[in-house]
N, CA, C and O atoms as a printed pandas DataFrame, in Angstrom:
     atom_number atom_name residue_name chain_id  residue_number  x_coord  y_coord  z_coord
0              1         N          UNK        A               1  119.511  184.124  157.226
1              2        CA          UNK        A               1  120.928  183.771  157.266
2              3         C          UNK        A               1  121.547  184.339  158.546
3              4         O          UNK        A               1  121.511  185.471  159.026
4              5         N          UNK        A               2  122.240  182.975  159.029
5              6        CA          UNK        A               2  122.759  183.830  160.639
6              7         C          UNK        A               2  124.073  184.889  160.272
7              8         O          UNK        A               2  124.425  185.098  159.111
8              9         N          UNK        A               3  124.564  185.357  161.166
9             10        CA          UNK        A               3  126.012  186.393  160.924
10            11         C          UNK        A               3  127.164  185.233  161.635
11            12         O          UNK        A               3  127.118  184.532  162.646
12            13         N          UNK        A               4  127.876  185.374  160.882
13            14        CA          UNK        A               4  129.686  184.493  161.254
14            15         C          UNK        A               4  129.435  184.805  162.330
15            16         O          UNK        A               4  128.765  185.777  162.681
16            17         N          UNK        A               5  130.235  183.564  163.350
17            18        CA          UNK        A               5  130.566  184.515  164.864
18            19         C          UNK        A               5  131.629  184.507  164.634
19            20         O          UNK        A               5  132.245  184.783  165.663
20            21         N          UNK        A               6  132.420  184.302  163.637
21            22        CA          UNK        A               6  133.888  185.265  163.531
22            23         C          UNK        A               6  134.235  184.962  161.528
23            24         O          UNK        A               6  133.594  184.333  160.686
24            25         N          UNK        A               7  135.294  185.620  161.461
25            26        CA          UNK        A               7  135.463  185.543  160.104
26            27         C          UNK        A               7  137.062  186.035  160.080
27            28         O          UNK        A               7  137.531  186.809  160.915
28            29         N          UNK        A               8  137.799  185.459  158.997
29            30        CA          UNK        A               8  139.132  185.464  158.743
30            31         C          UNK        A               8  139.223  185.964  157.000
31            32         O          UNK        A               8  138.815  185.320  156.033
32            33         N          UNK        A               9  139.984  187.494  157.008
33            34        CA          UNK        A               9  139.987  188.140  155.950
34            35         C          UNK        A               9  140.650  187.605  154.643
35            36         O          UNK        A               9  141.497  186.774  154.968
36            37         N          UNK        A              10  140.609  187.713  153.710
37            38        CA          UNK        A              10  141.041  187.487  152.371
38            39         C          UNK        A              10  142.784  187.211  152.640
39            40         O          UNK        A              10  143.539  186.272  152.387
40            41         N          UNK        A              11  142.969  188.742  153.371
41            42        CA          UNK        A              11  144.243  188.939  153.364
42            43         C          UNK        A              11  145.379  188.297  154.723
43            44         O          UNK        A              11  146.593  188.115  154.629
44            45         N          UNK        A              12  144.438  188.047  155.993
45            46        CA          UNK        A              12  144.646  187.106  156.483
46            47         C          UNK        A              12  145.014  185.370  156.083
47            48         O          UNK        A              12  146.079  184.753  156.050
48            49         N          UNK        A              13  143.618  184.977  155.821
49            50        CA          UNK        A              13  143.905  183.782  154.743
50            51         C          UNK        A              13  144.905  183.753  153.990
51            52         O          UNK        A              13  145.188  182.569  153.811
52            53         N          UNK        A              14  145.748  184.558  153.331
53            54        CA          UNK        A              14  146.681  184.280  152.411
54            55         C          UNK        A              14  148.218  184.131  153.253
55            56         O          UNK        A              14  149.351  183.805  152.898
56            57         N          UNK        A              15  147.759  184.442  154.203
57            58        CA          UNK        A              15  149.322  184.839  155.139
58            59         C          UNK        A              15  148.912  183.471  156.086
59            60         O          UNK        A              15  149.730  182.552  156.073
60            61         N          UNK        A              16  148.495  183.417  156.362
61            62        CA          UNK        A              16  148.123  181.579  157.349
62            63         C          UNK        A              16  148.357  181.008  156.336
63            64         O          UNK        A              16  149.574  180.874  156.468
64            65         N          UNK        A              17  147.957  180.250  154.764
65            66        CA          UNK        A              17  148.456  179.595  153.719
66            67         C          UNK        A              17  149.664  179.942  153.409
67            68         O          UNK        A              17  150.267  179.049  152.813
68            69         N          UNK        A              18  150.339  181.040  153.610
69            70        CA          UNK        A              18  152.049  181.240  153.395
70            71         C          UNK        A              18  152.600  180.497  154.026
71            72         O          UNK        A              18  153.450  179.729  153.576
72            73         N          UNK        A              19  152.210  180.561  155.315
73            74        CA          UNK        A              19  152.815  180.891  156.609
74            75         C          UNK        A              19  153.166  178.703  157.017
75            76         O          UNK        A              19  154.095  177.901  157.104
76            77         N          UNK        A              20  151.462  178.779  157.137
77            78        CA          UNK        A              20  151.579  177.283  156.253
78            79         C          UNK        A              20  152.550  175.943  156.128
79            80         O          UNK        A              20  153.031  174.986  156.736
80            81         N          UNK        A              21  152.430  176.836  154.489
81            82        CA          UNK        A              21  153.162  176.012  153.235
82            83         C          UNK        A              21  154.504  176.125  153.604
83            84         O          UNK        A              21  155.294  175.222  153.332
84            85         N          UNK        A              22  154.937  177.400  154.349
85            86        CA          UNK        A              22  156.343  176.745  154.740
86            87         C          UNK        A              22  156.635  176.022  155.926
87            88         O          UNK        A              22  157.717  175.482  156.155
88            89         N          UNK        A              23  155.887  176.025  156.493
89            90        CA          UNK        A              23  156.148  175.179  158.018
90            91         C          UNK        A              23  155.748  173.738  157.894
91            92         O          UNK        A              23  155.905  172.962  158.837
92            93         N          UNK        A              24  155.058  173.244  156.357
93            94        CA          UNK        A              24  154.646  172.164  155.779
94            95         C          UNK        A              24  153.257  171.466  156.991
95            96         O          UNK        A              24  153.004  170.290  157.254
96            97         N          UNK        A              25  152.626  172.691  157.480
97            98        CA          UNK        A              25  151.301  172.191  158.181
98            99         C          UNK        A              25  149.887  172.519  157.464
99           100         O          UNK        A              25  149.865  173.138  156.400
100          101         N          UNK        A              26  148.741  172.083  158.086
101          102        CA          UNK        A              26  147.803  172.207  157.546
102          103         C          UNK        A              26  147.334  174.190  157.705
103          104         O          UNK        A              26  147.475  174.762  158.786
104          105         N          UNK        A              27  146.830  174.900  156.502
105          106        CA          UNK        A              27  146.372  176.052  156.865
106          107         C          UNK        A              27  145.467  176.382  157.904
107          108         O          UNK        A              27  144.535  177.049  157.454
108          109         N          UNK        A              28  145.369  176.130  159.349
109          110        CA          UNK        A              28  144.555  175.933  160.243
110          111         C          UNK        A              28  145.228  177.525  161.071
111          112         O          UNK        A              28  146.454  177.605  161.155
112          113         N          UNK        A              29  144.663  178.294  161.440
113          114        CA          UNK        A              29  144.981  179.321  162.117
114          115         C          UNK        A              29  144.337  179.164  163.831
115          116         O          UNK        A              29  143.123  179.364  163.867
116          117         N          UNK        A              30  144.812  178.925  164.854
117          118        CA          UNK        A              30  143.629  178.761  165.599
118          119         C          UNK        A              30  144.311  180.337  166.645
119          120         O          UNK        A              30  145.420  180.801  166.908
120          121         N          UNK        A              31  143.189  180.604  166.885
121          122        CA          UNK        A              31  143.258  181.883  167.653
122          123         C          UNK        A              31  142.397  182.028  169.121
123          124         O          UNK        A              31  141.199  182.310  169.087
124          125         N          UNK        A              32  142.983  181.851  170.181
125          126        CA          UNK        A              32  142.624  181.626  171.820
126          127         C          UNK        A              32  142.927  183.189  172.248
127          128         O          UNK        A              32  143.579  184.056  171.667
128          129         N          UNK        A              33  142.048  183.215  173.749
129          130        CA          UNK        A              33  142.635  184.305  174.249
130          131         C          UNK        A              33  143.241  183.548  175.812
131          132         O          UNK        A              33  143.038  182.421  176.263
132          133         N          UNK        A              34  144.002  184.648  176.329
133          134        CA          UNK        A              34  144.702  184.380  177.249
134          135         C          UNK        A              34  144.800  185.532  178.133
135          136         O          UNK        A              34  144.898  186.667  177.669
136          137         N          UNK        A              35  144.767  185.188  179.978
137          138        CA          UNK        A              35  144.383  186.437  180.808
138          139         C          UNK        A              35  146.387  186.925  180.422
139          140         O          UNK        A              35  147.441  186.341  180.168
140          141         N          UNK        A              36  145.845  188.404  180.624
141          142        CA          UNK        A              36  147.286  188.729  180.708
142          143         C          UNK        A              36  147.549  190.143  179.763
143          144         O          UNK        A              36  146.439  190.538  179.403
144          145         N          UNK        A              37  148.219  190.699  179.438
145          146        CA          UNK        A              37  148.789  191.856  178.914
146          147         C          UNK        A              37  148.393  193.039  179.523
147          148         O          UNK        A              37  147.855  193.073  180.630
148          149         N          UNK        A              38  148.697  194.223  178.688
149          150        CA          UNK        A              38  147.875  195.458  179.363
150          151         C          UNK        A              38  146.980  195.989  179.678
151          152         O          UNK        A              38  146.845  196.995  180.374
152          153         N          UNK        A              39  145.952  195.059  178.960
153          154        CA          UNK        A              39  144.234  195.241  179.119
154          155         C          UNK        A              39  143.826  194.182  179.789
155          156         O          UNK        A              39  142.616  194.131  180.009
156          157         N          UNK        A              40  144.399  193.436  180.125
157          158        CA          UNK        A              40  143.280  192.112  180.402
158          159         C          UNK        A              40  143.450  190.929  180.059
159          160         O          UNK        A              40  143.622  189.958  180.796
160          161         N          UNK        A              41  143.386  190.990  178.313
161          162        CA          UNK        A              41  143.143  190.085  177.960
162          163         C          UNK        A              41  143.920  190.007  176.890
163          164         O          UNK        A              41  144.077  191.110  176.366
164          165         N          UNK        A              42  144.796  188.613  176.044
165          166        CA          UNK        A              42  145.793  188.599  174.834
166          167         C          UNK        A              42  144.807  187.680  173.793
167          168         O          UNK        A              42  143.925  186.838  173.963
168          169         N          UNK        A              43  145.346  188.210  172.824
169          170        CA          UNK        A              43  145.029  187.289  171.767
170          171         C          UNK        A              43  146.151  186.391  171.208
171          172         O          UNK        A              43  147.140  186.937  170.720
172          173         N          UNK        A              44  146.061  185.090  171.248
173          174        CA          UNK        A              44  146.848  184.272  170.974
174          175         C          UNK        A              44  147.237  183.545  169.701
175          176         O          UNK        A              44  146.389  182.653  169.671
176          177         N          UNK        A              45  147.842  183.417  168.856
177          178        CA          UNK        A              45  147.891  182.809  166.574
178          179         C          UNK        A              45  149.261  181.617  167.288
179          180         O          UNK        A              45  150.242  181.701  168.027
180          181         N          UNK        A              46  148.397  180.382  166.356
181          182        CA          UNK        A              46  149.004  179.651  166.113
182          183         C          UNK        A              46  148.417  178.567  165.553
183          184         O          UNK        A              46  147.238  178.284  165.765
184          185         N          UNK        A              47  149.514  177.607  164.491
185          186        CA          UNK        A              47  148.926  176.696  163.708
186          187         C          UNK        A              47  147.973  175.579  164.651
187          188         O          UNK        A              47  147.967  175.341  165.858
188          189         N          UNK        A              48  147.437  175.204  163.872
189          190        CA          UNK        A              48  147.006  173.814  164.812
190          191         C          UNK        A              48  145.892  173.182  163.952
191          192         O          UNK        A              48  145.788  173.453  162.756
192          193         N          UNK        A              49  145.052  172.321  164.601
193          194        CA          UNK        A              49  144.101  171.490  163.987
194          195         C          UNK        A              49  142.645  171.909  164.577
195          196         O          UNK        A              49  142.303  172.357  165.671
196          197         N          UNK        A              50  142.053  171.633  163.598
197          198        CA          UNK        A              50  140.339  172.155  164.707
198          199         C          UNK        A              50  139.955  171.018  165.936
199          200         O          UNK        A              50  140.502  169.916  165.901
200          201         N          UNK        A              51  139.227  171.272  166.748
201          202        CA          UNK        A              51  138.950  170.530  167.639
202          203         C          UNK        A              51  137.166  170.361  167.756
203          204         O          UNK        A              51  136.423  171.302  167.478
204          205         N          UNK        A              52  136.817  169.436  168.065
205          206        CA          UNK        A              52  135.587  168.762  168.308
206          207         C          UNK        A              52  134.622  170.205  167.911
207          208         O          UNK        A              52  134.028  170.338  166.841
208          209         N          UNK        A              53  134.629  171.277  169.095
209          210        CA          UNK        A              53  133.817  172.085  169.653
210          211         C          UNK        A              53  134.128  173.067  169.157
211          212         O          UNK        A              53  133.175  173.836  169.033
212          213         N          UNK        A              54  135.188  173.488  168.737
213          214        CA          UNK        A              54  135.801  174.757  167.633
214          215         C          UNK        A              54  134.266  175.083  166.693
215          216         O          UNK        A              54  133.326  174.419  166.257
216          217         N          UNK        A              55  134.713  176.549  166.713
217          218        CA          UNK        A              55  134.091  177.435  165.923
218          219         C          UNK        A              55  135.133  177.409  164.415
219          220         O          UNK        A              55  136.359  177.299  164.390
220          221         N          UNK        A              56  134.650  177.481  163.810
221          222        CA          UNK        A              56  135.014  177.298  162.411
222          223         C          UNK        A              56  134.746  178.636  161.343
223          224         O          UNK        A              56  133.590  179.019  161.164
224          225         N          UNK        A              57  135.823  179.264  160.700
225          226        CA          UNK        A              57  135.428  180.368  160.136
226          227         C          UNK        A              57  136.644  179.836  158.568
227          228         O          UNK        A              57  137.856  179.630  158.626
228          229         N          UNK        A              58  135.886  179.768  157.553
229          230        CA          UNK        A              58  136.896  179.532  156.347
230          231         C          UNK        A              58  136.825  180.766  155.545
231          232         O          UNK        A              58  135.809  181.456  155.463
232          233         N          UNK        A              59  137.878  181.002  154.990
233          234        CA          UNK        A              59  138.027  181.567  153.737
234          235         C          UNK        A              59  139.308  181.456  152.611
235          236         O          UNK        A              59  140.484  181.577  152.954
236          237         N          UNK        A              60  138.907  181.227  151.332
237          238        CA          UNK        A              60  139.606  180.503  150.455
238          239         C          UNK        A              60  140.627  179.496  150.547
239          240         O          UNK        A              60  141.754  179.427  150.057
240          241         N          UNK        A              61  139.716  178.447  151.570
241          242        CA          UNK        A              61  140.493  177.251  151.809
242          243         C          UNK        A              61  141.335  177.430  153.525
243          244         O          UNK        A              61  141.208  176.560  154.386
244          245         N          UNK        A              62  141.795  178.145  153.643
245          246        CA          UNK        A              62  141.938  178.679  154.999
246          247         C          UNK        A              62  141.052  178.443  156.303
247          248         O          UNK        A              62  139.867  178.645  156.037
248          249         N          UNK        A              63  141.204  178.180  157.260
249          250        CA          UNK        A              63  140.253  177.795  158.248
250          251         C          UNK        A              63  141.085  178.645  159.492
251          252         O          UNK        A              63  142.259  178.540  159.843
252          253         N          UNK        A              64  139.528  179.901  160.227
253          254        CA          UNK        A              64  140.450  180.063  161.542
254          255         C          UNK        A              64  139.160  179.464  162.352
255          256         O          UNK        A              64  137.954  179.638  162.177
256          257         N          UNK        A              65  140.289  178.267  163.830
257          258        CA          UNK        A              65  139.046  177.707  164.688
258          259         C          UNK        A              65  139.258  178.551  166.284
259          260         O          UNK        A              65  140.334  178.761  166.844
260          261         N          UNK        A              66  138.451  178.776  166.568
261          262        CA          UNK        A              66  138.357  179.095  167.992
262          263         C          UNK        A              66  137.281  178.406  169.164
263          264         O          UNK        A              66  136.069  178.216  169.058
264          265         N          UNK        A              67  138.226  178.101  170.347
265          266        CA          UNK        A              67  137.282  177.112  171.169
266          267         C          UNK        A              67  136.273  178.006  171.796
267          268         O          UNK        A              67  136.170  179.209  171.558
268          269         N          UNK        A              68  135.493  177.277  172.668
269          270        CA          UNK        A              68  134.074  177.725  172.731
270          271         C          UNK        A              68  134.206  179.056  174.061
271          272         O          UNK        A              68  133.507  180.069  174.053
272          273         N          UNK        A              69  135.299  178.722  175.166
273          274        CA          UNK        A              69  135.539  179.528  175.962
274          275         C          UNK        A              69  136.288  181.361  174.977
275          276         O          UNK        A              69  135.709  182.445  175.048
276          277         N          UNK        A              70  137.132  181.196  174.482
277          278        CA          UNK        A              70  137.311  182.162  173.662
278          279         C          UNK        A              70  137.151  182.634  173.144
279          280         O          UNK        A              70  137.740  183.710  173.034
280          281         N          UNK        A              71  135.470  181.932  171.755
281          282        CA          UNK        A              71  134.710  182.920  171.019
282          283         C          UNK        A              71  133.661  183.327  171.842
283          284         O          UNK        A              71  132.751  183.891  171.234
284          285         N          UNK        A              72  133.490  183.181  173.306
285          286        CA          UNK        A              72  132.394  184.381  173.878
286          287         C          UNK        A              72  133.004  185.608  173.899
287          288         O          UNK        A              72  132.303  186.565  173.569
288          289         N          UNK        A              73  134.362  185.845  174.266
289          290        CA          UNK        A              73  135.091  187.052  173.860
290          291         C          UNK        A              73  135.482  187.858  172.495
291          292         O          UNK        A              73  135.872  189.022  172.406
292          293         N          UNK        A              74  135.366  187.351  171.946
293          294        CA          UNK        A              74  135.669  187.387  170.204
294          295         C          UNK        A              74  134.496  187.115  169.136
295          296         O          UNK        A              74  134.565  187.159  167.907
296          297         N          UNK        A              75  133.656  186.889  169.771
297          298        CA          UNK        A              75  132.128  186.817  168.733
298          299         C          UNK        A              75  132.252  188.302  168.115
299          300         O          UNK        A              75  132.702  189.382  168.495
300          301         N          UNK        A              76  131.582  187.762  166.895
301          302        CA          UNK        A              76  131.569  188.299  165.625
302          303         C          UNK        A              76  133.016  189.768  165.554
303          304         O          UNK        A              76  132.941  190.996  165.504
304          305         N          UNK        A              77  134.302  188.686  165.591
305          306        CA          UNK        A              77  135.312  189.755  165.424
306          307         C          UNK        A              77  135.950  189.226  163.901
307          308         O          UNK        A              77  135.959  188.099  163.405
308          309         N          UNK        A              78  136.418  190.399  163.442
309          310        CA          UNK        A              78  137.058  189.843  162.325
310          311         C          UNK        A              78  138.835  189.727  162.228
311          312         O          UNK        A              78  139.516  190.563  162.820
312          313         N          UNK        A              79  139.402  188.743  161.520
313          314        CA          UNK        A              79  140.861  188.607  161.842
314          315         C          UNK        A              79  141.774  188.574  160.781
315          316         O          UNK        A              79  142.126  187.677  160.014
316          317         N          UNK        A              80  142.185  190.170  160.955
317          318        CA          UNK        A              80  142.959  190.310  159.546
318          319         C          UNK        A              80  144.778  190.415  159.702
319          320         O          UNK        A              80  145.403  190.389  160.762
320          321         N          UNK        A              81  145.326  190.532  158.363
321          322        CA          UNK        A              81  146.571  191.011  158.103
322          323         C          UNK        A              81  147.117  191.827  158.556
323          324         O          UNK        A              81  146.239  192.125  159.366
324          325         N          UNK        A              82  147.929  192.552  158.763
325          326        CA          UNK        A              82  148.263  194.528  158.112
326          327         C          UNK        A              82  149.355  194.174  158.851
327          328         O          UNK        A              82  149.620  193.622  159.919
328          329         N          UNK        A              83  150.101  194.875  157.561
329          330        CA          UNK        A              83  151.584  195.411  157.151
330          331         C          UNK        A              83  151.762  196.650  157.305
331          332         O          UNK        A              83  151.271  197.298  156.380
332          333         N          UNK        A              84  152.465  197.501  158.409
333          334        CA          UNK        A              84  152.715  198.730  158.913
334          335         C          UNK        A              84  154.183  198.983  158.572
335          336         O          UNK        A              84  154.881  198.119  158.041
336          337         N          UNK        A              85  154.610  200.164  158.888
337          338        CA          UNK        A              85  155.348  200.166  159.492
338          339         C          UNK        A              85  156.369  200.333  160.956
339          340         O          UNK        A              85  157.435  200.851  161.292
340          341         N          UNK        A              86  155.429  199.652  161.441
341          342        CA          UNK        A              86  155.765  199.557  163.017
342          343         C          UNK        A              86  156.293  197.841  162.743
343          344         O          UNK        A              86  157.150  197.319  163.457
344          345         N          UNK        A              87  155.666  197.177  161.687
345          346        CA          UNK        A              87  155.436  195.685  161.643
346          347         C          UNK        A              87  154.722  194.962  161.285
347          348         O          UNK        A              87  153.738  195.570  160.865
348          349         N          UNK        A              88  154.557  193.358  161.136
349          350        CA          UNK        A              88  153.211  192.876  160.630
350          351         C          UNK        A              88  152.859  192.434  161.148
351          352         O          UNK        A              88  153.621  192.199  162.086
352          353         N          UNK        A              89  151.481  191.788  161.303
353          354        CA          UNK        A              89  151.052  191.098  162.745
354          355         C          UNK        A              89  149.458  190.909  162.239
355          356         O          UNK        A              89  149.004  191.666  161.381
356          357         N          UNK        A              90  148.636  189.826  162.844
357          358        CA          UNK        A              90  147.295  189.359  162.716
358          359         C          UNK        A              90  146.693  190.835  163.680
359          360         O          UNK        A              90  147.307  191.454  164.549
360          361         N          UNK        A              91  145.772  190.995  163.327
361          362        CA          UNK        A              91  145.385  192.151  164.193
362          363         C          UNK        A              91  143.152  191.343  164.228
363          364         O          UNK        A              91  142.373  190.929  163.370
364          365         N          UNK        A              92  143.117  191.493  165.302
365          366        CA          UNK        A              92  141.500  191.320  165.561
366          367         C          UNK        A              92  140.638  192.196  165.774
367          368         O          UNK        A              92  140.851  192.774  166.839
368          369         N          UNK        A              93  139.345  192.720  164.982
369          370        CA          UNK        A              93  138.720  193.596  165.193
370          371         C          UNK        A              93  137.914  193.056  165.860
371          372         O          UNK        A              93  137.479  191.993  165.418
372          373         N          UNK        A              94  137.382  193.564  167.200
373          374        CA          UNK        A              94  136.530  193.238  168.146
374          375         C          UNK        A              94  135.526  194.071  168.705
375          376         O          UNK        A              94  135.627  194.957  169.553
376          377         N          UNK        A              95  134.278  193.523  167.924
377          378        CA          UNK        A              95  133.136  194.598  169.064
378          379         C          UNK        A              95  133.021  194.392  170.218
379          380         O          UNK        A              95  132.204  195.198  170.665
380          381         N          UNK        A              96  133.496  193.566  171.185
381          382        CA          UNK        A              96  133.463  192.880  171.838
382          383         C          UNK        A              96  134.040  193.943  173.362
383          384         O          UNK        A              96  133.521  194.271  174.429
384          385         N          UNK        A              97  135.209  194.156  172.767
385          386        CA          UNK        A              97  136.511  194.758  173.350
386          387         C          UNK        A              97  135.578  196.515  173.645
387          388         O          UNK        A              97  134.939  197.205  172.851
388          389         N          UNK        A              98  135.925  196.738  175.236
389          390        CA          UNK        A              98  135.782  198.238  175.909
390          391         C          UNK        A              98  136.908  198.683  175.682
391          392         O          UNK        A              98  136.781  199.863  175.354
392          393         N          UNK        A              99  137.873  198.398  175.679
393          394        CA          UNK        A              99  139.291  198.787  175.514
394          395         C          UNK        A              99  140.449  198.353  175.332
395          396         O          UNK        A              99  140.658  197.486  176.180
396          397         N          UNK        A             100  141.478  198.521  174.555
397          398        CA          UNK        A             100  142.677  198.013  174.082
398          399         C          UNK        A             100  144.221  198.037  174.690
399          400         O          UNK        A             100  144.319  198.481  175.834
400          401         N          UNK        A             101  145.274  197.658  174.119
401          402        CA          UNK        A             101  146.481  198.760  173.641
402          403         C          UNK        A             101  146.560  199.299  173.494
403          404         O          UNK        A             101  145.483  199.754  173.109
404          405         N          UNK        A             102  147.501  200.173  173.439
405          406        CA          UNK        A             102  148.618  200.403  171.211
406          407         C          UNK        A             102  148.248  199.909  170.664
407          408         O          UNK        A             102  147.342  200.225  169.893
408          409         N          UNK        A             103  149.337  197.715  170.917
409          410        CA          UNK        A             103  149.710  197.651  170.057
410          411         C          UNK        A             103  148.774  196.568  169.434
411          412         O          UNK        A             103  149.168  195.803  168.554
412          413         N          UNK        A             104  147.437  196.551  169.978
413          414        CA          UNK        A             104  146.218  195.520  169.154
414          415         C          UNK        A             104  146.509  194.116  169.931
415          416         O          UNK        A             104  145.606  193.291  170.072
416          417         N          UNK        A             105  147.798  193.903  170.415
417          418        CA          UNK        A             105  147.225  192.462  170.637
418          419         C          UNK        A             105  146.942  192.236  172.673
419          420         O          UNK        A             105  147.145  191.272  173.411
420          421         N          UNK        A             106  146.488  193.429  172.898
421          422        CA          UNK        A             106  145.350  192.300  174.091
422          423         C          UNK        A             106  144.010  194.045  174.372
423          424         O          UNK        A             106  144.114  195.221  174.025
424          425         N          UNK        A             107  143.211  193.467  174.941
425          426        CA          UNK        A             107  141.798  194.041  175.273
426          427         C          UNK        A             107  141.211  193.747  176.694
427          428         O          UNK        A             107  141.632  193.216  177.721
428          429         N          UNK        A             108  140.212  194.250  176.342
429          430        CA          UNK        A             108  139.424  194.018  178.122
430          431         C          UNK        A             108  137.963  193.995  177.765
431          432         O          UNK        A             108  137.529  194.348  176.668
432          433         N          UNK        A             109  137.391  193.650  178.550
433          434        CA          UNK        A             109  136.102  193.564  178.070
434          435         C          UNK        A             109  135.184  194.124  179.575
435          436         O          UNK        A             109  133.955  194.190  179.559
């Protein structure tokens, strides 16, 4: 059995299906990176549709896709929830990543 090259948490999934159902779109999470922030590199959330070449990661009906240039950076990361109190926000765990933020959303590789 191969390993996900990425995966979208329980608790993620439920917040893309919230998130969703009120914006009346399909639960599609797609997640890109982009040059830029304090490290390097951003991670990008937003609804959308899968595309041809998308990487595909489901859980309970939930789908996160990422294109093929972006999961060489993000292979086998996982993409969760969390509710702080600083805020809430998708946060990506990345083996991938030499170094970060703070505030989780950009890296360097």
């Amino acid at each position: 059995m191969t390993e996900p090259q990425i995966t979208l948490t329980e608790n993620a999934a439920k917040r893309v299906a919230w998130i969703a159902e009120r914006q009346s779109k399909p639960a599609v999470l797609r997640l890109a990176i982009d040059g830029g922030g304090c490290a390097g590199f951003t991670y990008k959330f937003e609804l959308g549709s899968p595309e041809a070449d998308d990487a595909v990661a489901e859980t309970d009906g939930v789908k996160l896709v990422v294109d093929p240039v972006s999961l060489d950076l993000v292979k086998g990361s996982a993409v969760d929830f969390v509710e702080e109190l600083g805020g809430a926000a998708f946060r990506v765990t990345n083996p991938n990543a030499q170094s970060g933020c703070g505030c989780g959303s950009s890296f360097s590789v």
